[in-house]
MDTraj code that builds the backbone (N, CA, C; nanometers):
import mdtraj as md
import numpy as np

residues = "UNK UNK UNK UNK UNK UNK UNK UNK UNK UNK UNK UNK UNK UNK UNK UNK UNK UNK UNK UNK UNK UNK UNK UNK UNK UNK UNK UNK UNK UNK UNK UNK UNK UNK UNK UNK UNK UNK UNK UNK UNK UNK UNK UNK UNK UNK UNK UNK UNK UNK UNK UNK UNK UNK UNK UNK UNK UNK UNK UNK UNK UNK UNK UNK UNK UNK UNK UNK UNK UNK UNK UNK UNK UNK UNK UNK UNK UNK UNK UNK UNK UNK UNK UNK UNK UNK UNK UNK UNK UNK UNK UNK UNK UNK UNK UNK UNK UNK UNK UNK UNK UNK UNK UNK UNK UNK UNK UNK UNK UNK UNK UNK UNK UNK UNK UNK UNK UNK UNK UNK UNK UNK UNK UNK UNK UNK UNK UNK UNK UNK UNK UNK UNK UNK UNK UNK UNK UNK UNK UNK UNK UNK UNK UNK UNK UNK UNK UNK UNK UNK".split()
xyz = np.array([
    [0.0812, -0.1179, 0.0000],
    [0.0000, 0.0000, 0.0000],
    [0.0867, 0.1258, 0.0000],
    [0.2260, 0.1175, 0.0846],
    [0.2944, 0.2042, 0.0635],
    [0.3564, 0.2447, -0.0645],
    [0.3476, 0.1501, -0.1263],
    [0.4497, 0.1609, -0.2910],
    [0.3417, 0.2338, -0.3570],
    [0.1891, 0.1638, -0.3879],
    [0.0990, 0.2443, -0.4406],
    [0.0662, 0.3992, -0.4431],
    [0.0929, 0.4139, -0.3005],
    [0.0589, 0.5762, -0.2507],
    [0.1689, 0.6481, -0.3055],
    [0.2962, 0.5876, -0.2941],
    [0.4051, 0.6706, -0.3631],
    [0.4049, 0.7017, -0.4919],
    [0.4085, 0.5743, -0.5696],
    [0.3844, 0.5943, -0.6918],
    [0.2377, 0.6871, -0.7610],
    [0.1540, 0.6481, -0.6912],
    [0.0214, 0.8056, -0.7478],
    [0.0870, 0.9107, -0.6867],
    [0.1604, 0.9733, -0.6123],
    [0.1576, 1.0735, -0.5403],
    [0.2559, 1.1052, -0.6265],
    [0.3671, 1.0599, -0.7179],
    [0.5017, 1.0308, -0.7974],
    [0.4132, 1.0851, -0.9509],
    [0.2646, 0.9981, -0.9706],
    [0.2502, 1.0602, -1.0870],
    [0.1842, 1.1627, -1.1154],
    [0.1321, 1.2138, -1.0020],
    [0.0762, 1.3364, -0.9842],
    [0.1666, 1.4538, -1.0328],
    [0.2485, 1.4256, -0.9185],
    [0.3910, 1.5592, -0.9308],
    [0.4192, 1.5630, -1.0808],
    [0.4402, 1.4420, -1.1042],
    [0.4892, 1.4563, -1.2756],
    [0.3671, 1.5068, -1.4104],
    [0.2523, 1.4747, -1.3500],
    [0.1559, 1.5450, -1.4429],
    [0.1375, 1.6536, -1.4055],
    [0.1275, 1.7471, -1.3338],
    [0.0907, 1.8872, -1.3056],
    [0.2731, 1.9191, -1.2904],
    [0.3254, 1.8861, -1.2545],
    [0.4763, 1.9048, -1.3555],
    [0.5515, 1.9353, -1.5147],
    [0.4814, 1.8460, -1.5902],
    [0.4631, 1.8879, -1.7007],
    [0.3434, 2.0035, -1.7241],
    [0.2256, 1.9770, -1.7337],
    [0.1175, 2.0739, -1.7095],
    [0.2020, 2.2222, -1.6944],
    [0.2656, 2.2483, -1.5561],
    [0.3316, 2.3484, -1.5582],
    [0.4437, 2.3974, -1.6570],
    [0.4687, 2.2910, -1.6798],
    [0.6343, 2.3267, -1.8066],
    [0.5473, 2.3709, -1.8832],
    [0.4414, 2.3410, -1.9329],
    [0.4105, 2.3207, -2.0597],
    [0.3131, 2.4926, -2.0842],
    [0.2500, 2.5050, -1.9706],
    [0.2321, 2.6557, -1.9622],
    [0.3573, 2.7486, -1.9510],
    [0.4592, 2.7278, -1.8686],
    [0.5596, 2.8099, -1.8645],
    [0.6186, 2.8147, -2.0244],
    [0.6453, 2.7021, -2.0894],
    [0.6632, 2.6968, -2.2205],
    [0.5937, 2.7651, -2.3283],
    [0.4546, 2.7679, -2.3087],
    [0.3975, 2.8671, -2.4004],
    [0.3630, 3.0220, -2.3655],
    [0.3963, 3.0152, -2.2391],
    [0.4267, 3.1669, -2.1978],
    [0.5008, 3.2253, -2.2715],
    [0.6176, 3.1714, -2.2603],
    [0.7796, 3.2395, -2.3028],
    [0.7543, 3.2414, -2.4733],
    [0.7265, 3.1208, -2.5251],
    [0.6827, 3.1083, -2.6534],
    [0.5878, 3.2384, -2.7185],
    [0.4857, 3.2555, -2.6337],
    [0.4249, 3.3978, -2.6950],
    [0.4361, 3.4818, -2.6340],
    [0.5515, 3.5174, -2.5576],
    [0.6284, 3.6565, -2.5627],
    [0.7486, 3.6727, -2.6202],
    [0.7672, 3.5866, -2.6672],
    [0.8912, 3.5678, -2.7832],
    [0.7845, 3.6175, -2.9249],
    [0.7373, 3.5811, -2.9724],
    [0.6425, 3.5831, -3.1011],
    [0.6191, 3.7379, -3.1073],
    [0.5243, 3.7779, -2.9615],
    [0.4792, 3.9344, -2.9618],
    [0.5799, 4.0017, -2.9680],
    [0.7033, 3.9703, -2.9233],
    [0.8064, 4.0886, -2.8858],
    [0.8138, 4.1026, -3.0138],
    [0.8699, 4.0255, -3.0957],
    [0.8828, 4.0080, -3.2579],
    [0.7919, 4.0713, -3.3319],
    [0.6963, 4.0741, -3.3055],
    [0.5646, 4.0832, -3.3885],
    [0.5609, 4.2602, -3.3594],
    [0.5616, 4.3159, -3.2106],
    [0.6025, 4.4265, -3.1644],
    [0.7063, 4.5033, -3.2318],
    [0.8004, 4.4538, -3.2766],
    [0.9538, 4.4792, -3.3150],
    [0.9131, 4.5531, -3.4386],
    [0.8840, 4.4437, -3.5270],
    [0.8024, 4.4769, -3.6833],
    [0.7007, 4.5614, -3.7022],
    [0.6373, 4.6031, -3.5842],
    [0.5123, 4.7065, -3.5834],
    [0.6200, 4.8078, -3.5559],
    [0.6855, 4.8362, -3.4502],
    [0.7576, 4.9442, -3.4530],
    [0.8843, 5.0127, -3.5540],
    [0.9307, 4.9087, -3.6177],
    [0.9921, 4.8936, -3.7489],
    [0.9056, 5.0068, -3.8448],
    [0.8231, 4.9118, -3.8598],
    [0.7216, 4.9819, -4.0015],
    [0.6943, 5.1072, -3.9789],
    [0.6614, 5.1746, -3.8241],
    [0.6139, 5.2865, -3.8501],
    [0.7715, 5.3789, -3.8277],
    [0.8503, 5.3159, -3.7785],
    [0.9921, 5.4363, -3.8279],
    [0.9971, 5.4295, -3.9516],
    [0.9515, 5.3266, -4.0560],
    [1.0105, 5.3286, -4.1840],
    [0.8826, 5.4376, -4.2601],
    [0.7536, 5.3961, -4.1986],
    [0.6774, 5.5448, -4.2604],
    [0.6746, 5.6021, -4.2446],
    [0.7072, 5.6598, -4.1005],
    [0.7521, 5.8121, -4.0904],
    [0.8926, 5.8670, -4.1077],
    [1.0226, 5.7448, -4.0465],
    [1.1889, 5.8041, -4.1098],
    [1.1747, 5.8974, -4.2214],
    [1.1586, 5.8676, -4.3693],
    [1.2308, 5.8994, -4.4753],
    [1.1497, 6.0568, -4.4921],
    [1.0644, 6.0821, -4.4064],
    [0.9653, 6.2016, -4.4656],
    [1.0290, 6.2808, -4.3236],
    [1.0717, 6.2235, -4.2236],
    [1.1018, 6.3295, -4.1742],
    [1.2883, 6.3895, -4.1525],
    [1.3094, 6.2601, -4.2145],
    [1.4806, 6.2301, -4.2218],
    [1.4857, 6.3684, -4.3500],
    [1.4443, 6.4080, -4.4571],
    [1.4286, 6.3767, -4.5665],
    [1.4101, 6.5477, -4.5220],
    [1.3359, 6.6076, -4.4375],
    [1.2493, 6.7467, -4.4160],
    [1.1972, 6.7777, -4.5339],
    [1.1456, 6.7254, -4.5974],
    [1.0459, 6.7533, -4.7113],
    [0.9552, 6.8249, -4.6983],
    [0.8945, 6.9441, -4.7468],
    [0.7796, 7.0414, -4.7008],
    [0.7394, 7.1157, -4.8314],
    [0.6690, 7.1863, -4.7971],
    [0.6496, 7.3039, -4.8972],
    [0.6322, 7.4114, -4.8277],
    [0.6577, 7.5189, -4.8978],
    [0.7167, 7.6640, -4.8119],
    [0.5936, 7.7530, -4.8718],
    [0.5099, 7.8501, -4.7981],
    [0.4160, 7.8762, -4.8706],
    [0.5254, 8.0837, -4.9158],
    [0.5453, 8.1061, -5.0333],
    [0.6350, 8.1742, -5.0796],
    [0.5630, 8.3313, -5.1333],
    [0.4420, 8.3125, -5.1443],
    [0.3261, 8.4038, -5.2101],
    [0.1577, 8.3257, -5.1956],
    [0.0929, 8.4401, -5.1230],
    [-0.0467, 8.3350, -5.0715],
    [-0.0773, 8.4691, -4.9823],
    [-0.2384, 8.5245, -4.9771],
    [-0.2614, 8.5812, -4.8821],
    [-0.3061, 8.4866, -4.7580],
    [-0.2520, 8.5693, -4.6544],
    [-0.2999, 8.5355, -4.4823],
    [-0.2491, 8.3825, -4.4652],
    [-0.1135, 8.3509, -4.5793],
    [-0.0524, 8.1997, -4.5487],
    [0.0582, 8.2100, -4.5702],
    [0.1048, 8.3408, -4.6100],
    [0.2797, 8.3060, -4.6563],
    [0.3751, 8.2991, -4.5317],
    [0.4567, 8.2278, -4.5900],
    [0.5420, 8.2420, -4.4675],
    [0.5117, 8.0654, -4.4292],
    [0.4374, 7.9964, -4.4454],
    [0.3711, 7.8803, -4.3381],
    [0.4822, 7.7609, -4.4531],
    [0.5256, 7.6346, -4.3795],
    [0.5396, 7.5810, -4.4016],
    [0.4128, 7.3960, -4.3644],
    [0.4402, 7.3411, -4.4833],
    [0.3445, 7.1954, -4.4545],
    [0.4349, 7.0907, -4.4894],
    [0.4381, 7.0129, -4.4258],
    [0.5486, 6.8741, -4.4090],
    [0.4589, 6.7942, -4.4951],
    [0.5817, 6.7400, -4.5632],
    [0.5140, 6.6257, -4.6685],
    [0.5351, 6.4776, -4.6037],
    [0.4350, 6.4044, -4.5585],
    [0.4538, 6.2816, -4.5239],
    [0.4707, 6.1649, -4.6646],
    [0.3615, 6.0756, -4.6076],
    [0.3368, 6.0044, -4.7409],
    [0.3108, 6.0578, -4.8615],
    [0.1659, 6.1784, -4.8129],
    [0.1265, 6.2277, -4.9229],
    [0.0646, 6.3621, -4.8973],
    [0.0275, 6.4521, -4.9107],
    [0.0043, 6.5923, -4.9297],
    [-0.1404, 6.6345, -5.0145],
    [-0.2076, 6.6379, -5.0029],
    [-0.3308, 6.6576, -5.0841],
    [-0.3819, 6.8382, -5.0678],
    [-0.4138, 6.8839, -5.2012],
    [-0.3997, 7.0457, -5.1846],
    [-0.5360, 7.0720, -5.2914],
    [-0.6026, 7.1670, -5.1871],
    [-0.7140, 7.2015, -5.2497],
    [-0.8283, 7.3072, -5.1788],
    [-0.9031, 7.3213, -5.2376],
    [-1.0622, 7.3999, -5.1539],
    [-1.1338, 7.3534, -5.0440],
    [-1.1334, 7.1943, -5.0651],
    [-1.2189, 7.1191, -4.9944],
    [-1.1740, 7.1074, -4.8693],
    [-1.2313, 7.0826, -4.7521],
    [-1.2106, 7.0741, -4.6491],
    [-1.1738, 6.9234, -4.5824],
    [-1.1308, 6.8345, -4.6670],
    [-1.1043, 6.7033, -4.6803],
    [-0.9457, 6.7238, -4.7025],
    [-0.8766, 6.8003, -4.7541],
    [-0.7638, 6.8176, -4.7739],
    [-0.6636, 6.8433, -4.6937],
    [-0.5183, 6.7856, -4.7089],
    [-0.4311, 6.8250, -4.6072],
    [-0.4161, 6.9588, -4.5886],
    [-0.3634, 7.0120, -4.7490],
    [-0.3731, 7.2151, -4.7268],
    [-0.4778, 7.2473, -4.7667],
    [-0.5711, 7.3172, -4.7008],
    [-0.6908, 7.4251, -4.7806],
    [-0.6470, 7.5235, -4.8317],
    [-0.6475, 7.5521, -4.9503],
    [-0.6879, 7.7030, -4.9850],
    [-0.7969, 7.7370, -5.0256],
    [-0.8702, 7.8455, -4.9661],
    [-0.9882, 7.9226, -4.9873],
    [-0.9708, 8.0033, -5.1092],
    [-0.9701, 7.9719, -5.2206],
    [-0.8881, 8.0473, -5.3378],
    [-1.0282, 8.0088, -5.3973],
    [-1.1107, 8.0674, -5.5232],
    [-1.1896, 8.0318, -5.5820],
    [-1.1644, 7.9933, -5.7183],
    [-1.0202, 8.0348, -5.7402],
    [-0.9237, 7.9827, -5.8619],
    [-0.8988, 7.8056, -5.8387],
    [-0.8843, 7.7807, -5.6949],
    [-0.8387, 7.6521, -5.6706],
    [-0.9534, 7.5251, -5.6757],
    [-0.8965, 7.3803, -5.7043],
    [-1.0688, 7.3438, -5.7279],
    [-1.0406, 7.2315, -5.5848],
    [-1.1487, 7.1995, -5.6224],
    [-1.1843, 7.1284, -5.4591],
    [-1.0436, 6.9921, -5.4122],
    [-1.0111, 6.9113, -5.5295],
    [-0.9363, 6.8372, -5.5298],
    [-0.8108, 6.8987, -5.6156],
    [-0.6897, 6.9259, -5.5942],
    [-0.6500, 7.0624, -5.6815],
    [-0.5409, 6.9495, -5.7410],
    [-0.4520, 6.9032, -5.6330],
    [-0.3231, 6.8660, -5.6940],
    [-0.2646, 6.7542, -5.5576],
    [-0.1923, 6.6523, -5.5741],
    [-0.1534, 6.5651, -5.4763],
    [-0.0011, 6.5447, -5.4788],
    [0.0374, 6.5439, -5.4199],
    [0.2107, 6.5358, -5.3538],
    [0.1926, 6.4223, -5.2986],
    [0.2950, 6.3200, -5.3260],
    [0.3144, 6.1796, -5.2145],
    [0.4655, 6.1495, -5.2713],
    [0.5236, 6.0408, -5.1932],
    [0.6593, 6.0078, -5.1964],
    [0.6212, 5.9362, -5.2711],
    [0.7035, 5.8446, -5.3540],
    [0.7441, 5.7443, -5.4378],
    [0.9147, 5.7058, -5.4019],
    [0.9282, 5.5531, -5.3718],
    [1.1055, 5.5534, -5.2939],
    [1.1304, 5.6726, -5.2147],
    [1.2265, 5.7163, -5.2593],
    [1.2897, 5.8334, -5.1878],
    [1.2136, 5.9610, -5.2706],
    [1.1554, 6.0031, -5.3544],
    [1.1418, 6.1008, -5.4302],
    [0.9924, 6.1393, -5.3942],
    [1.0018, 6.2897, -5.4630],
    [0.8494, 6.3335, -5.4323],
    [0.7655, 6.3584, -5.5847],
    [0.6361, 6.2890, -5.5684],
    [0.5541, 6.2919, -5.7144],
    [0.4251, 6.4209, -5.6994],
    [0.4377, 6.5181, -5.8214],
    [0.3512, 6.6234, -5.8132],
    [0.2464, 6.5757, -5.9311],
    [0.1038, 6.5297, -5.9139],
    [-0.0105, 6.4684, -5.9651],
    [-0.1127, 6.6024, -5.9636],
    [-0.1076, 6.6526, -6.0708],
    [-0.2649, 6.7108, -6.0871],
    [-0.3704, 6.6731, -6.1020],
    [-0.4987, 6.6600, -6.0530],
    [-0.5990, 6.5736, -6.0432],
    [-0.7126, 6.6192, -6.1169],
    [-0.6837, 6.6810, -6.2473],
    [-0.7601, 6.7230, -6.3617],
    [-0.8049, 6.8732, -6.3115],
    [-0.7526, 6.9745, -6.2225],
    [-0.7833, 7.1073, -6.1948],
    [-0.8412, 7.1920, -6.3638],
    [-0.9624, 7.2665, -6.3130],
    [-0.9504, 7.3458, -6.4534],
    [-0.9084, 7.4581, -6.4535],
    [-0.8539, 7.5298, -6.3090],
    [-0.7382, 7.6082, -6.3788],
    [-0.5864, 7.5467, -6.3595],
    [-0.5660, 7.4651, -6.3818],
    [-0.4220, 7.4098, -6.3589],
    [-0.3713, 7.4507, -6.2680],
    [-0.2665, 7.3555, -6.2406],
    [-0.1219, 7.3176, -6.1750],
    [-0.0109, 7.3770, -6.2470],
    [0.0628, 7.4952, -6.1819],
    [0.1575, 7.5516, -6.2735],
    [0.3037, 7.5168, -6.1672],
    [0.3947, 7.4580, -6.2285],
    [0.5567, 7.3882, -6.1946],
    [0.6416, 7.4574, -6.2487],
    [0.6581, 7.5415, -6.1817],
    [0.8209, 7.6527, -6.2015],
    [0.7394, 7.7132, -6.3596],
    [0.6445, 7.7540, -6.3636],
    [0.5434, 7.8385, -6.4513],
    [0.5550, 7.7906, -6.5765],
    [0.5338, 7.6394, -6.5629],
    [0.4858, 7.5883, -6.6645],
    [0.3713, 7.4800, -6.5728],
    [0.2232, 7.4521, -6.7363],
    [0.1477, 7.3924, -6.6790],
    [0.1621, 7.2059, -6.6630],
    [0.1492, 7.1916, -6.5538],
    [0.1796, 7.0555, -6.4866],
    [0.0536, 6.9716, -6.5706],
    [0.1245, 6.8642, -6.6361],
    [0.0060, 6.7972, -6.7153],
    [0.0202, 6.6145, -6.6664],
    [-0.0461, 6.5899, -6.5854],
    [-0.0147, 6.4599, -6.5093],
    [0.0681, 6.4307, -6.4005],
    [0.1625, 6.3793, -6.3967],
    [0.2820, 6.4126, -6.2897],
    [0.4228, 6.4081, -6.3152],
    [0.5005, 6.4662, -6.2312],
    [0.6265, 6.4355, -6.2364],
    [0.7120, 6.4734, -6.1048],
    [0.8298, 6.4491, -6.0822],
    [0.9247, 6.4584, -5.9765],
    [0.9283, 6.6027, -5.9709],
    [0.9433, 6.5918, -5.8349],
    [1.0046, 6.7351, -5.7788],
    [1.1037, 6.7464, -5.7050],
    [1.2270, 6.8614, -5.7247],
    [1.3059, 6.8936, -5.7499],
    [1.3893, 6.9962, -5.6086],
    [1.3918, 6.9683, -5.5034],
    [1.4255, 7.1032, -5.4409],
    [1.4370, 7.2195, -5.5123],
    [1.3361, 7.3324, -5.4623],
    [1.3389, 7.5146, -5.5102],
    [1.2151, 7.4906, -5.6312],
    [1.2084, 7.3956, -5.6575],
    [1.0485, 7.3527, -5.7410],
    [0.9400, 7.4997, -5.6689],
    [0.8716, 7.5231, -5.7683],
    [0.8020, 7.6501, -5.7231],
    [0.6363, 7.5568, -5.7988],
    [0.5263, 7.5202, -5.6971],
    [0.4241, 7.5290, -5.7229],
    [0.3012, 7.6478, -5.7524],
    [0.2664, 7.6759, -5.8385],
    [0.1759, 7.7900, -5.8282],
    [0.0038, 7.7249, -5.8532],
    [-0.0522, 7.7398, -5.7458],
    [-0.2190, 7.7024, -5.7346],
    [-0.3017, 7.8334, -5.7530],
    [-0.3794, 7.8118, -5.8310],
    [-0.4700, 7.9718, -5.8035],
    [-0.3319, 8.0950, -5.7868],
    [-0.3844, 8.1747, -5.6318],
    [-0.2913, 8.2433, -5.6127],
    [-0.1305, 8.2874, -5.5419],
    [-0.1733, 8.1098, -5.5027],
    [-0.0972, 8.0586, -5.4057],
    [0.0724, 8.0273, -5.4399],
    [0.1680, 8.0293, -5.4131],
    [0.2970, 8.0025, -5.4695],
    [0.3828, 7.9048, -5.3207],
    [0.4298, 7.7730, -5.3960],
    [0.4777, 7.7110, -5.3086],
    [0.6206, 7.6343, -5.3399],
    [0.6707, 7.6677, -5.2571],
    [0.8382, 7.5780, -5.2626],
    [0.8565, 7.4410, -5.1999],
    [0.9121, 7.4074, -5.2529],
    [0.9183, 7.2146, -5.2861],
    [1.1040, 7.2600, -5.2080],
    [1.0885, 7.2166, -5.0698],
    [1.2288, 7.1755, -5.0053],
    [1.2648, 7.0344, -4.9201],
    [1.3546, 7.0312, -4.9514],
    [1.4316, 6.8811, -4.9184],
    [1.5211, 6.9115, -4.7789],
])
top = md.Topology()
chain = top.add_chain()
for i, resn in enumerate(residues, 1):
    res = top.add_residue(resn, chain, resSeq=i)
    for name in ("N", "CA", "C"):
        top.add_atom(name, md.element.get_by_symbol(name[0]), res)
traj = md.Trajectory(xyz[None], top)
């Protein structure tokens, strides 16, 4: 009777023994995973915000009533217009609601006119689709005049 009692009391320890490893094991296991998983979330957002702010990309507002002088940081993307949906407003009645869009591409910045009917004018010529911009790039919207700096 004594051998019996030992031995259940022997396989007890060893099942809630393992039991325990086996939680302690998947503890560590998914805080290993999250830390990782954590790592890569914090990764990604230095990598979407690094290059735009590594980079000081903006536009300088150069000529504009009751705005010159203001600078706007270009992140991903920049959206410029009337509408109140937009990153920059201008209250310009020259400007149209969806006017013109700025976003990175790699390292570079893309200037997209979004069919304005009074155009997108690029160092005073009219912007017809898109193209790269240039540090000292001079945007002109309506009445607005803007510098493209790196």
């Amino acid at each position: 009777m004594g051998t019996a009692m030992a031995l259940k009391g022997l396989r007890v320890v060893l099942e809630y023994g393992m039991l325990l490893w086996l939680i302690y094991f998947s503890v560590r296991l998914s805080h290993r995973m999250f830390a990782a998983t954590r790592e890569d979330l914090r990764a990604a957002t230095r990598e979407r915000r690094g290059p735009a702010e590594r980079s000081g990309a903006a536009l300088h507002v150069v000529a504009g009533d009751g705005i010159e002088g203001r600078r706007f940081a270009i992140g991903r993307e920049l959206s410029i217009g009337r509408s109140e949906d937009n990153d920059v407003v201008l209250p310009d009645q020259f400007v149209s609601h969806h006017h013109v869009l700025i976003y990175r591409r790699e390292n570079q910045y893309v200037a997209e006119d979004l069919g304005s009917r009074n155009h997108t004018y690029l160092n005073d010529n009219i912007l017809t689709g898109r193209t790269y911009l240039h540090a000292g790039d001079v945007l002109r919207i309506g009445a607005v005049s803007l510098r493209f700096e790196r």
